[in-house]
N, C-alpha and C positions, 0 to 999 in steps of 0.2 A: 491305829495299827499300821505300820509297815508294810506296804503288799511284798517285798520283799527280804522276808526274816530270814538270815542268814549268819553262823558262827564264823565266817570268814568274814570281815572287817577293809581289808586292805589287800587291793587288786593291784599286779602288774601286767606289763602288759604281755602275752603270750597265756594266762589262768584262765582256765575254763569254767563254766560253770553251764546247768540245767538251769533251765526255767519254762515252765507248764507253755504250751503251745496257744489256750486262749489270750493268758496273758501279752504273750505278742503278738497276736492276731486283734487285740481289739487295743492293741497297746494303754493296757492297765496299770500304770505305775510306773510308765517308760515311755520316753519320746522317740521321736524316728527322726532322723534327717536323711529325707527321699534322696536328694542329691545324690550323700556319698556312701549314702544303704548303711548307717551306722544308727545305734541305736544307743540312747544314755539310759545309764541305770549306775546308780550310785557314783555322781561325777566321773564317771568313768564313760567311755566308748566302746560299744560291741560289735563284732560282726556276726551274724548266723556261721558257725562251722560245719552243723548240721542237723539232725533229726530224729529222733529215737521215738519209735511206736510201742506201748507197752502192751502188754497183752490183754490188759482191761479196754484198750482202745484210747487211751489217752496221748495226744502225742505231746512230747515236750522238745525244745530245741535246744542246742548247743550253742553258746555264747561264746567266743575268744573276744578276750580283751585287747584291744588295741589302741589302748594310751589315754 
């Protein structure tokens, strides 16, 4: 299984996407590079853009792709 199944295929860089808050909090299916605070997920590079609390209490974060 994929931990991230997604109908978008092919990122550039400025696309955003969700993804679940434990997922990058115990970095589940994604690497971190401390250094330059970028995160890989599907040969791509993320930056956090920001934060979304749903009203179940689940937070998920904001991804911008950056190259």
């Amino acid at each position: 299984m994929k931990p991230f199944h997604v109908i978008k295929t092919e990122w550039q860089e400025g696309d955003q996407r969700k993804i679940e808050g434990w997922r990058v909090d115990r970095q589940e299916g994604l690497t971190y590079d401390s250094y330059r605070r970028l995160h890989g997920i599907d040969q791509k590079k993320w930056t956090i853009a920001g934060q979304v609390m749903k009203s179940d209490g689940r937070k998920y974060y904001i991804l911008e792709c950056v190259g």
